[in-house]
N, C-alpha and C positions, 0 to 999 in steps of 0.2 A: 225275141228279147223279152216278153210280155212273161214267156216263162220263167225267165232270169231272177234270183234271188238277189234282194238288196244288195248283201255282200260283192254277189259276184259284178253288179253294176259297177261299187265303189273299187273293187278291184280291179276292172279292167281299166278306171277312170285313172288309177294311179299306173298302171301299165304304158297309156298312152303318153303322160308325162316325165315317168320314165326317159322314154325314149328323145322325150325332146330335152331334160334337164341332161343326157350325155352328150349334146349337141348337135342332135341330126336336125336338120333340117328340110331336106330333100323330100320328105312327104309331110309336110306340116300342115299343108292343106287338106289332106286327106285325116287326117288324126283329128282334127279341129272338127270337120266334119262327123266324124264316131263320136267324139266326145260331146256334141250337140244333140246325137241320137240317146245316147245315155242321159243327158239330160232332160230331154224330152221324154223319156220313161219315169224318170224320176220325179216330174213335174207329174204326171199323172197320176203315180203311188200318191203325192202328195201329202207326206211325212217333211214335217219342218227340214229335221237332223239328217236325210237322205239327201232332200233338194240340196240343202248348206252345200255341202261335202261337195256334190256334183257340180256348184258352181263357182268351189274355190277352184277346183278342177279346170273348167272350163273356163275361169278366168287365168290361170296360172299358165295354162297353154299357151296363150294369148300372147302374154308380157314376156316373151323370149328375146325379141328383138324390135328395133325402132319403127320396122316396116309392119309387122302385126300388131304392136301398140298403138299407133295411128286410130285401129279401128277399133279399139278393147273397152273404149269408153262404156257403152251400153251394157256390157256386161259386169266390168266391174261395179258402178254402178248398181245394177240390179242385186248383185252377190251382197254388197253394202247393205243396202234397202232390205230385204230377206232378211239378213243377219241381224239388222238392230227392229226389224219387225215380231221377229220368232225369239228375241232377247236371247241371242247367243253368242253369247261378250267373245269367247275367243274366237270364232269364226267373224267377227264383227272386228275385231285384231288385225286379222289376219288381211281384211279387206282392205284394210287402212296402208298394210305395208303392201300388199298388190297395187295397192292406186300409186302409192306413191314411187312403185316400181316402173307404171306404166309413165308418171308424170316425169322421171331421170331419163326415162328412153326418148320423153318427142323433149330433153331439154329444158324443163320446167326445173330446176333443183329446189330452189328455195321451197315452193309449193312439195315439193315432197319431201324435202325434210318438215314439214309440219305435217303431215298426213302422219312420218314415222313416230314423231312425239305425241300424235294421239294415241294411235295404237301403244305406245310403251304406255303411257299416262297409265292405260285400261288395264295393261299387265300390272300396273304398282300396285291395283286393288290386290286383297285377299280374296282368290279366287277362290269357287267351291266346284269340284269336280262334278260334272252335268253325269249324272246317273243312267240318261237317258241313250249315252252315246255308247255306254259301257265302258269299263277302268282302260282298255288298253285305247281303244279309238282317242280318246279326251287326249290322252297322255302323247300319243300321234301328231295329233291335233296341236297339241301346243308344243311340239315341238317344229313343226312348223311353220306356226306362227313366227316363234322367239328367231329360228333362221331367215326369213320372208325379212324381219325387222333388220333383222344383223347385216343381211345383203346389201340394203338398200344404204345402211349406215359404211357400210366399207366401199361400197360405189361413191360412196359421198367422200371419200376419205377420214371417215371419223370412226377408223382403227380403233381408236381404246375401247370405245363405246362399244362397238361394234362384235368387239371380241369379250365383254364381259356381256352382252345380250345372248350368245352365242353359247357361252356355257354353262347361261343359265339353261340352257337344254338339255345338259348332260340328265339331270335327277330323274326330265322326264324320258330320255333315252332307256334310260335302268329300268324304268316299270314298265315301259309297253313297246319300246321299239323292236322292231324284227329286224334281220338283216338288210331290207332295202333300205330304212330309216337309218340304224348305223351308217349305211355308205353314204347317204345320200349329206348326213353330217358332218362326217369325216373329208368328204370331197368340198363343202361348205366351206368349210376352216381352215383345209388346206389354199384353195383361192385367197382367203382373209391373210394367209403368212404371207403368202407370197407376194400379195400386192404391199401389205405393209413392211416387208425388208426392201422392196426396192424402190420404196418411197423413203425409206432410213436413208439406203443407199443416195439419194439423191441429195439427201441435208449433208453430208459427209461423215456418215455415222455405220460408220462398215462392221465394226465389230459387233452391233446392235443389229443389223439388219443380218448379219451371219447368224446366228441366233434363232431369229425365225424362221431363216430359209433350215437350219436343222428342222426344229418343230415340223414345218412343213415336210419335211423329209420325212422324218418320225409316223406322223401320221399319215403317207403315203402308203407307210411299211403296212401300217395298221387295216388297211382298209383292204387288202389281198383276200384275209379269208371272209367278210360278209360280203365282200360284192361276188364273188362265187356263188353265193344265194340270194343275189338281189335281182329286182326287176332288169334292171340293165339289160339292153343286147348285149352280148359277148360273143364271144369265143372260148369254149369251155378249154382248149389247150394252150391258152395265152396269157398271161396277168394282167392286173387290171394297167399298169404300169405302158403293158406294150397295146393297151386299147382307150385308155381316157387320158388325154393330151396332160393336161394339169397336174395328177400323178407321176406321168413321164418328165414333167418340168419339174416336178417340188423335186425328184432322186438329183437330178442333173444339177438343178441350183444350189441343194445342198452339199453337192461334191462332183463340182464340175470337172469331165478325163473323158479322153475319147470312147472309154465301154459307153457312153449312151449316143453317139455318131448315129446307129443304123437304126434306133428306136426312135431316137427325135426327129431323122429324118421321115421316116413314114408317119409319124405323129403330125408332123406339120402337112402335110396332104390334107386331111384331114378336120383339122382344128377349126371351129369356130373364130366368130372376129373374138370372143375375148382369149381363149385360150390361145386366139394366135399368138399374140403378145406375151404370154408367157413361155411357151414352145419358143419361138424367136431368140426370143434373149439367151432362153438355157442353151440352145444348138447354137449363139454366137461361141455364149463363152465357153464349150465345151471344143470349139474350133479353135476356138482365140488360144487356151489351155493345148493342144494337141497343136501350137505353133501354125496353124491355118490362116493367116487373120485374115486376108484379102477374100474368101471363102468366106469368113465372119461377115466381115462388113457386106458382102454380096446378100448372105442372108437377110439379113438387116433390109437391105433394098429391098429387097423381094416383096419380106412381111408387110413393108410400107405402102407398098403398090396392091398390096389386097386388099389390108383394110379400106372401109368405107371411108366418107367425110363426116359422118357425126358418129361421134363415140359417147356411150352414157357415163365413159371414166377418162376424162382428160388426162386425168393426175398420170394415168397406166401408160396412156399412149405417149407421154411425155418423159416416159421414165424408157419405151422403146426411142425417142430422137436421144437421148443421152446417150443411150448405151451407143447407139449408132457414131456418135460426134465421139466419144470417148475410142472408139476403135480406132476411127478415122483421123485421128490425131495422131495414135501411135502410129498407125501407116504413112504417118506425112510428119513423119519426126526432123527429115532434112528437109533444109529449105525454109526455113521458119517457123516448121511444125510448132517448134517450144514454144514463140507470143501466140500462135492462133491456139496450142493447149491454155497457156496462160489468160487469155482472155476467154477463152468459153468459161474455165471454172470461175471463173468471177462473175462472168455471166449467170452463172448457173445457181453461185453461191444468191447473188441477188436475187432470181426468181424464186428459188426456192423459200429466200426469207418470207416474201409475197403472200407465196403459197401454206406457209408456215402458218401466216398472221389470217388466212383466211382460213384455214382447218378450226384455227382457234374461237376465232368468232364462230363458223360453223356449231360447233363445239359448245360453246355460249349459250347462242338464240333456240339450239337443240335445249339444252337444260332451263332454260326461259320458256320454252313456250311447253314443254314436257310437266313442268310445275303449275301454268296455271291453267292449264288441262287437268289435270292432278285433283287443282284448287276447284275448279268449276264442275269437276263430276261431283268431287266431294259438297257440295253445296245442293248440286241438283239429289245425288242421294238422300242427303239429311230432308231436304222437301218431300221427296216421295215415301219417305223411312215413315211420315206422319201419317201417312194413307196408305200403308203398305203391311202387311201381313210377315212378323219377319222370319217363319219357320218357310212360307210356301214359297214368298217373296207377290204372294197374290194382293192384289186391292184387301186391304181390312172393310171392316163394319162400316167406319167414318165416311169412307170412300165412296163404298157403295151406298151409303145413305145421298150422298152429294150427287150422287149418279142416278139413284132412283127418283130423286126431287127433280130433277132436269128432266128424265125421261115421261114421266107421268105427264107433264103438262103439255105435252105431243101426242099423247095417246088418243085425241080427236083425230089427229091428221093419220097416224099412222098406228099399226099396234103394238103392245109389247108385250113379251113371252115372259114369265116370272117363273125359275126352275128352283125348287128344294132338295138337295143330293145330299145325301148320307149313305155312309159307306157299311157296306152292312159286314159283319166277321169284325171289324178292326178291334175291338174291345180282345177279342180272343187274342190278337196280336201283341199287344201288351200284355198281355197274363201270360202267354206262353213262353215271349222271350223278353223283351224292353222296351225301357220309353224310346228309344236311341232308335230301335228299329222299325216301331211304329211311324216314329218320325218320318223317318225315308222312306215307309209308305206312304205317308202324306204329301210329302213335294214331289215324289213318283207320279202317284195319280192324278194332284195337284196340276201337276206339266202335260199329263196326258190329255183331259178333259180341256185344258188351255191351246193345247195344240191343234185338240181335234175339230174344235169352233172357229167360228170366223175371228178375223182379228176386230170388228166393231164390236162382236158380244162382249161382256161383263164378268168372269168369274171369278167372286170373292170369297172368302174365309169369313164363315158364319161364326166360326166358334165349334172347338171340339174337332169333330168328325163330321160336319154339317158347312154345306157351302152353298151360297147362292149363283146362279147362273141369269142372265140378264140379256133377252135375244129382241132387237131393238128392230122392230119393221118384220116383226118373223110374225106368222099370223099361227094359233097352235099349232094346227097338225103339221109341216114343216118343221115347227121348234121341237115338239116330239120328236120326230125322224131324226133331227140334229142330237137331239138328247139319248138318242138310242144308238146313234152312232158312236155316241163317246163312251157310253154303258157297255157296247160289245171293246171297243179298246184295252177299256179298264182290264176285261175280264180273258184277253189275249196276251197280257202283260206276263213276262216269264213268272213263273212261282218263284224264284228268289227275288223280284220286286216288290211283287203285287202279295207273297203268301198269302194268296186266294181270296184277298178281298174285292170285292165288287160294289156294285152302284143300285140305289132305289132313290128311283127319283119322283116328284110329283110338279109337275108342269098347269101351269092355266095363266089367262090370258089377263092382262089387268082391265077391269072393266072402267065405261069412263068415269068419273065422280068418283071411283072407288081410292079408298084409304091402301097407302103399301103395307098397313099391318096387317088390312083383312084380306088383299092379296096375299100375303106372305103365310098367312092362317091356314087361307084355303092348299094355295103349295103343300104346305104343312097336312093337310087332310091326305090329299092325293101322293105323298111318298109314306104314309101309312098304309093306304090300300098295299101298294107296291110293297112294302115290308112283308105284310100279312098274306100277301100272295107269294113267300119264298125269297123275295129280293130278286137282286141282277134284272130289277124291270122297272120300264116307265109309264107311270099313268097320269094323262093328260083329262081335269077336269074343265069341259066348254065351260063358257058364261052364262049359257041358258040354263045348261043340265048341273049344277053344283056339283050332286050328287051323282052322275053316271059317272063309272069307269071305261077309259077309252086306252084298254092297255094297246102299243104301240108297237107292232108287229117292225121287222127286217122291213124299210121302203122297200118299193119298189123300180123297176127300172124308170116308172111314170118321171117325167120333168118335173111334173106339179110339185112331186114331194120331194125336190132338192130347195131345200134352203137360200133362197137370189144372193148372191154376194152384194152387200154392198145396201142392200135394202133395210 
């Protein structure tokens, strides 16, 4: 695996889940464990945007069911933490509707419908596409976030919402989706009809809820030819119809006849606990339709007797006891059948108003707490916008002056590293093509030199093409090796990111008494050497020797010259 190309990591990572979002579960333990070794390589590579990925992955595995969300805590958690550490707002999204997926499964609702209105909150920003992930991964990316949000909101009952977060993913479907992504949305959305018609169904609004059981139909049709080229296990001589239960329910519900009898039967073998539930229903009324009902309502029993005792969708399983009472009335038509029909739907009519009035607060406290999450990022932004750099999004000047006045009056106890980086070529980058491009050179390398540091270092926006680095407990020659690590990044950076700029940097230690301007001077001395030596180098001037060059060779395997976390 050590040989394995990033790519092919994050691809098998999407393979393994795959297989669990078609609803296998029979080797879940086994998958969970690959997906641990993947990440465990990935923590090694030790790239922000690799790790991200591996452990929305390995959280998303996870939260399939009530009995592995139990234990998913630590992970999502972590995925969380990562994410708003390496400031990677959609993967940081994304974490918010995984938790809140995992809190609907042990039963927490309220707590996750607030988890989801963070997450939406972050989506209300103006986002800017992370460069670093490249246009199609980003575009992936959020759109799995926007369904992760959508899920958790149609679990919850809260259909409308649920269904316009859901296509807000269409735009990013069009620029980067491939075929798994298509099905895997279309199989999304179809779940979304189908529980929202037979929640219509239950208010007494049949001609509304026929309606989406088409749509759902519609997009069953639709989803034939990408899942032929999706991850999915299949069967390459079967449709996706006579292999993923949900599909097999949307054809059925939207035009329930006995041609789907010998498909919904082996569908239901098969089917997960939620897909049961809609398998169920569709092979009642596909019985009930072909004049079977006592076969109907036996089904019915059946599916009852599978599911477990906790369901993360009441509303669903409430809409299989309906269907069930509603057969079973017809079958018990003599004998008084008509009051115990007449008194369930009054029964039924009442619960559902209940159910009505809680969707709608749902619905409410979701846009209540959505807004002042909204209100509170936007507050916390405007504070950081004052200290912030707003092309790189790095600490400005102000910042790092507030940061270097702290840090100095430590520099008895411990040392500090003071780094001058200027990017040599970039002037050429504006003459040749524009400001627009240089630009995105700049929060390119900006994110890179960020990434490549520890999260306690400093790197701020000096002005121009010139940035300050700030390595707090780093003694030189470690904060060199650190600075040389992020100088060979820079310069590994594809040519249509980086066209061909790189780093000169001058490094030295702040001495005690010393003013940060005549540190910052001397920096200034030592990424001149470095210029005048060619660039793409670092020269670290000690405290004794002002004037020696100590250019900064590739570390070595030695420990000494890893950088201590955390020092």
């Amino acid at each position: 695996m050590d040989e394995r190309s990033d790519a092919w990591l994050v691809g098998r990572a999407r393979e393994l889940l795959a297989i669990t979002q078609a609803g296998e579960r029979a080797g879940l333990a086994r998958h969970v464990d690959e997906m641990d070794h993947l990440l465990a390589q990935a923590r090694r590579r030790d790239e922000p945007r690799l790790v991200g990925q591996l452990l929305r992955a390995a959280t998303a595995i996870r939260v399939v069911d009530s009995e592995s969300a139990e234990s998913a805590g630590d992970m999502v958690e972590e995925f969380l933490s990562h994410a708003r550490r390496n400031k990677l707002l959609v993967l940081e999204a994304d974490a918010h509707a995984l938790r809140g997926t995992r809190l609907l499964l042990i039963g927490e609702e309220d707590d996750a419908l607030s988890e989801v209105a963070v997450g939406l909150a972050m989506l209300d920003e103006k986002i800017t596409p992370d460069l670093m992930f490249g246009s199609r991964v980003w575009h992936v990316l959020m759109t799995s976030t926007l369904m992760d949000l959508g899920t958790v909101l149609a679990q919850l009952g809260v259909y409308e919402v649920a269904d316009q977060v859901m296509k807000k993913a269409n735009r990013h479907i069009r620029n980067g989706a491939g075929s798994h992504d298509i099905s895997v949305h279309l199989l999304t959305r179809t779940r979304l009809q189908l529980g929202w018609g037979l929640r219509l169904e239950r208010a007494g609004e049949d001609a509304e809820a026929a309606l989406h059981f088409a749509e759902a139909a519609a997009m069953a049709g639709g989803i034939e030819l990408p899942f032929r080229e999706s991850l999915f296990r299949r069967m390459p001589d079967r449709s996706a119809a006579d292999q993923v239960p949900v599909i097999g329910a949307a054809h059925a519900l939207g035009n329930p006849s006995g041609e789907h009898l010998d498909r919904l039967y082996g569908l239901l073998e098969q089917s997960p606990q939620r897909e049961l539930i809609f398998v169920g229903i569709a092979l009642a009324r596909c019985l009930e339709h072909s004049g079977r009902l006592e076969e109907a309502i036996e089904t019915l029993s059946d599916v009852q007797k599978r599911l477990h005792s906790t369901q993360s969708e009441q509303g669903l399983y409430l809409c299989l006891i309906r269907e069930f009472a509603r057969l079973s009335s017809l079958a018990g038509a003599d004998d008084g059948g008509e009051r115990t029909t007449s008194a369930l739907q009054l029964y039924v009519a009442e619960l559902e108003a209940q159910l009505s009035d809680q969707r709608l607060s749902r619905k409410t406290t979701l846009d209540t707490r959505r807004e002042h999450e909204r209100l509170s990022r936007k507050h916390g932004t405007m504070a950081r916008q004052a200290l912030q750099d707003p092309l790189t999004g790095l600490p400005n000047r102000r910042a790092l002056d507030e940061r270097l006045e702290e840090l100095s009056t430590q520099v008895g106890e411990k040392p500090l590293a003071i780094a001058l980086v200027d990017l040599d070529g970039f002037k050429g980058v504006n003459d040749r093509m524009s400001h627009a491009d240089g630009d995105d050179v700049l929060r390119v390398i900006a994110s890179t030199v960020r990434d490549t540091l520890r999260g306690s270092d400093m790197v701020a926006r000096y002005g121009g093409d010139e940035f300050i680095v700030l390595l707090p407990g780093a003694p030189l020659e470690p904060a060199a090796a650190a600075l040389r690590r992020a100088a060979d990044a820079v310069q590994r950076l594809p040519q249509d990111l980086s066209h061909g700029v790189t780093l000169s940097v001058g490094v030295v230690s702040l001495r005690p008494d010393e003013t940060a301007a005549r540190a910052l001077a001397r920096a200034d001395a030592a990424m001149y050497q470095a210029k005048r030596g060619g660039g793409n180098d670092v020269v670290a001037i000690s405290e004794d020797e002002p004037d020696t060059r100590e250019t900064v060779e590739e570390p070595s395997a030695d420990p000494a010259w890893v950088l201590p976390e955390g020092t």
